[in-house]
N, C-alpha and C positions, 0 to 999 in steps of 0.2 A: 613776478616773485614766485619761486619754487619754495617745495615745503620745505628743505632742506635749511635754506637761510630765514625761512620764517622760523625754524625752533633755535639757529641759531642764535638771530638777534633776540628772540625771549631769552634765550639761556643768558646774553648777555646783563640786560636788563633783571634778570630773576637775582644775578650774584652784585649786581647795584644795590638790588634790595635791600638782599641781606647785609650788607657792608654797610647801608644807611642806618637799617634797624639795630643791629648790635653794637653801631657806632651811641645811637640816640639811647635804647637801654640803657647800656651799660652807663653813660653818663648821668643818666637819672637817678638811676640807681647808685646812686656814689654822692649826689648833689644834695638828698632828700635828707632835712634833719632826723634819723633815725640811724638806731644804731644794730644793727644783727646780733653783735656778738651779746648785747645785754637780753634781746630778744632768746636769743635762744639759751645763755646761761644762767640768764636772773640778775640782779641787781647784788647779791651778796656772793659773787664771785669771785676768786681769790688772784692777784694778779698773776701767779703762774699757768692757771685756767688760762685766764683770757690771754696771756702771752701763746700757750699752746694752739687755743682754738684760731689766733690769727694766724697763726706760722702755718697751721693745716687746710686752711683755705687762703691764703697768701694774701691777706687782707695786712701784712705786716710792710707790703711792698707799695711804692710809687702808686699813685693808679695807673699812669701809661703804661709802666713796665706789668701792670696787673691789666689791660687790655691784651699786649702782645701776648702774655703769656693765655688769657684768654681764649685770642683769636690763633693762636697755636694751637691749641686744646682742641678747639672744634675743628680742624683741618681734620684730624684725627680724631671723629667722630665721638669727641670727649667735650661734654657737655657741664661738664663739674658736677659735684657732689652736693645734693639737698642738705641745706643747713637742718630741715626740720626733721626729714625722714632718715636722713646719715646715708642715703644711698645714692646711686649716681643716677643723675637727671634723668640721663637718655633710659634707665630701667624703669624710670615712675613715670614718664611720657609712653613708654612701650606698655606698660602695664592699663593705664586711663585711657587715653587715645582712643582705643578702638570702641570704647563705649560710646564714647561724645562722636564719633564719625559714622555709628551704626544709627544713633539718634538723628544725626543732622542729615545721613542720606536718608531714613526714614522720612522726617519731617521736609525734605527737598522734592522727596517720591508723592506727598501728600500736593505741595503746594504745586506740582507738575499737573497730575492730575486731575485738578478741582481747579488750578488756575486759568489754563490754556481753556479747556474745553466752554469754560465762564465764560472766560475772553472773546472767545469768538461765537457763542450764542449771544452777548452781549452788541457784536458789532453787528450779529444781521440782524440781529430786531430793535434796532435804533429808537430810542425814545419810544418803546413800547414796554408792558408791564416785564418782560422778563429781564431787557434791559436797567431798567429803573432798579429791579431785585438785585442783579451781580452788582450793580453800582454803591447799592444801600449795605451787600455782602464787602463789598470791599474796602465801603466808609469805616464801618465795624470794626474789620481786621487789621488797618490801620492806627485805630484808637483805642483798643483794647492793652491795658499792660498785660503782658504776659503773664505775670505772676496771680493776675485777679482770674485770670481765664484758666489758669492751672489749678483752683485753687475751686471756681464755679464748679469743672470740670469730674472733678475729684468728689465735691460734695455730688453732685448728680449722678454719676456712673457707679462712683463707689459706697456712700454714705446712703441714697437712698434706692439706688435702683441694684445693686449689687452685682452689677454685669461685670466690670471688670478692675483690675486691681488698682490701689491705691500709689504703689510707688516699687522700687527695686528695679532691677532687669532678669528676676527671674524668683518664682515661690521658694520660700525656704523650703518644703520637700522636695523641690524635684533639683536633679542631679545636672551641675551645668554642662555643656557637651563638652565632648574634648577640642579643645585650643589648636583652629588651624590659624582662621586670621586674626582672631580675636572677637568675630562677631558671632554675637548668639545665634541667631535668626541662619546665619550661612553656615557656621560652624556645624548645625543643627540638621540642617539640609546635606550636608556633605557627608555627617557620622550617620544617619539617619535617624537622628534620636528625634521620634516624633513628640514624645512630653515634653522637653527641654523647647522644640519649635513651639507647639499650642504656646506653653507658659511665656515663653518669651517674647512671643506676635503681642499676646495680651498685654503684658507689662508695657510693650512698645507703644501702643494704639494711641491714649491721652496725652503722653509728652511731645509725642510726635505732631498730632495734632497741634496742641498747644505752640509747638515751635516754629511750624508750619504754617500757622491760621494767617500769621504777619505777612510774610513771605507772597501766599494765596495770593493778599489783595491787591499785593504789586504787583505778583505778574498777571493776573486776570486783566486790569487795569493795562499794561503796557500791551497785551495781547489785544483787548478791545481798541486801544489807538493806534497800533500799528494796520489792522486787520482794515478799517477804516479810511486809513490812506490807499489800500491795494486792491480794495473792492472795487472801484470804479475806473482803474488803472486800464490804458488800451489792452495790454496782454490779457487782463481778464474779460475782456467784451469780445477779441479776437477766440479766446478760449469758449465762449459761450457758443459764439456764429458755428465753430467747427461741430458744433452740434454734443460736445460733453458732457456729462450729467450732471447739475449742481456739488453735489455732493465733491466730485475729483477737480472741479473748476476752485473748491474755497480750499480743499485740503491738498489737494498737488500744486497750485497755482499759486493760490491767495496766502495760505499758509507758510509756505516755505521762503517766500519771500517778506511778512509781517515777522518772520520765527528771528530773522538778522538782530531786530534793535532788544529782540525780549533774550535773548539770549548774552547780550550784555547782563541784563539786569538778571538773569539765572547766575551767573559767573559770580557777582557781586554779593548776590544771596546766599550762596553756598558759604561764601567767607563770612557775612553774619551770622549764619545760623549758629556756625562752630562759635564765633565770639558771644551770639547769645545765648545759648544754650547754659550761661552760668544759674539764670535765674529760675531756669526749666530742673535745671539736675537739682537746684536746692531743694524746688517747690515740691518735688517726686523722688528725690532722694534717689537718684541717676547717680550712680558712682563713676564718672567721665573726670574728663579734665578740666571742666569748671569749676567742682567743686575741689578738684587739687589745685588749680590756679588763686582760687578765694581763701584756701587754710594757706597757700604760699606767702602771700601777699600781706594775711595778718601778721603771720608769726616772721614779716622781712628776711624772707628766703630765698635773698637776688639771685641766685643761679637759679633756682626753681621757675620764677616767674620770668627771668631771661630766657632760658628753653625752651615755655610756654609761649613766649612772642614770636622768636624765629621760627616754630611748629607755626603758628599764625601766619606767619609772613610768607612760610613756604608753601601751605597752603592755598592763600591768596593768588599767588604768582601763580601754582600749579592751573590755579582754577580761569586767570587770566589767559594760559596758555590752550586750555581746555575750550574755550571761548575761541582766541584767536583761528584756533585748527576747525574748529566748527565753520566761522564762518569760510574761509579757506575754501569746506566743504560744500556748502550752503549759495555760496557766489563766485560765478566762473569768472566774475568780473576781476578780484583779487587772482587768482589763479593764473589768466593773462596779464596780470601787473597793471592794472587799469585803475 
């Protein structure tokens, strides 16, 4: 299999997706005893109101013919109009977005590198005290709700040791940098505004943590049982005779071949972190697309929260494809078609 027909058949698979997901929203969203238009007018609305407000989001039509006209809409990158905000979707998804995506590669960068390196001090010292610790680290991270850990977090750094800040993505004096991608931290690096970077690394630290600490334990965990199976592998006893140094024997050898099955579980995490990340932006007051998916959702703002899922779903797949190319990368055995 060449890479060529490997991003094909995702791309096929990626527009199934989307066609399943917008098929299944949009039905939900239409099934669920509530009503929008009382949501967003009030109960003492006048019936030429509420004639208006359905003829302006075509809540006055069929719902199939209010699908087609849907799935029209988004061909042409028209997302529809926020019942709550009066603006259009794809502008309050471009606006949130880069917050909850600077959060979750944050907290993806945290469980990267606090996970793998666990993982595999975990698997060579087997059933010994440092083992025992990443496993007891892992149990933890597993069973911790986020919001208690965001929440520990905040009293500890912020309430009593006064190291760093309690919530936002950046102090109200300092000036945010000018808007390339929408992230602080690169935005900040690009302009070279170095106050805007410090204030923004800091506000980043706890949430990132926090969203990351989950994440951590599964992949330290998949890294220790992969790592496990490949240590005692002939290529790695073949690698040792030839006389190589431990060191290039677990991380050239042993590594790169345990990195196949945890890089599933990296692929899969990335798509939670962005879907968890609701409870992280409330508990820190992270202005992302969580906390615009949670006021969506009160105030029954089916475009808003439709938008909100396909950005999910596009995500996912992205991240599945991200995944598939890796291993591609990772094993010649895929590469010969094997």
């Amino acid at each position: 299999m060449n890479l060529v027909n490997l991003v094909l058949r995702r791309a096929v698979g990626m527009l199934a997706v989307l066609v399943g997901v917008s098929i299944i929203t949009f039905a939900i969203s239409h099934v669920i005893p509530a009503d929008p238009v009382a949501a967003a007018l009030g109960d003492h609305a006048r019936d030429d109101q509420i004639a208006a407000f359905r003829a302006e989001y075509g809540l006055d039509k069929p719902v199939p013919q209010q699908y087609l006209v849907y799935v029209g809409n988004l061909l042409h990158g028209d997302l529809g109009l926020s019942i709550r905000t009066r603006r259009p979707v794809a502008d309050d998804l471009r606006d949130f977005f880069p917050a909850t995506l600077e959060l979750s590669l944050a907290a993806l960068l945290v469980s990267l590198l606090i996970g793998i390196p666990a993982g595999i001090w975990s698997s060579l010292t087997r059933n010994r005290l440092p083992d025992n610790l990443v496993r007891v680290f892992a149990l933890i991270g597993g069973s911790l709700p986020v919001f208690w850990l965001g929440l520990l977090l905040i009293s500890l750094f912020y309430n009593q040791l006064g190291w760093l800040p309690s919530g936002g993505r950046i102090d109200d004096f300092v000036t945010p940098p000018t808007t390339i991608t929408g992230l602080y931290v690169v935005d900040s690096l690009l302009t070279g505004n170095m106050h805007a970077l410090v204030s923004s690394v800091q506000h980043l630290i706890l949430p990132a943590f926090t969203l990351g600490y989950f994440s951590t334990a599964v992949i330290s965990r998949m890294t220790r049982s992969s790592m496990l199976e490949v240590l005692h592998q002939d290529y790695m006893r073949t690698a040792r005779a030839k006389g190589l140094r431990e060191r290039m024997v677990i991380l050239r050898h042993g590594l790169r071949n345990a990195l196949i099955p945890t890089l599933t579980i990296i692929g899969v995490t990335f798509g939670s972190l962005l879907s968890g990340a609701v409870l992280t932006e409330t508990v820190f007051s992270w202005p992302g697309l969580g906390l615009y998916a949670t006021a969506s959702a009160i105030s029954l703002d089916f475009p808003a929260v439709m938008g909100v899922t396909l950005l999910a779903a596009v995500i996912y797949t992205l991240a599945n494809l991200f995944v598939d190319l890796s291993y591609f990368w990772l094993d010649p055995r895929i590469q010969n078609g094997a």
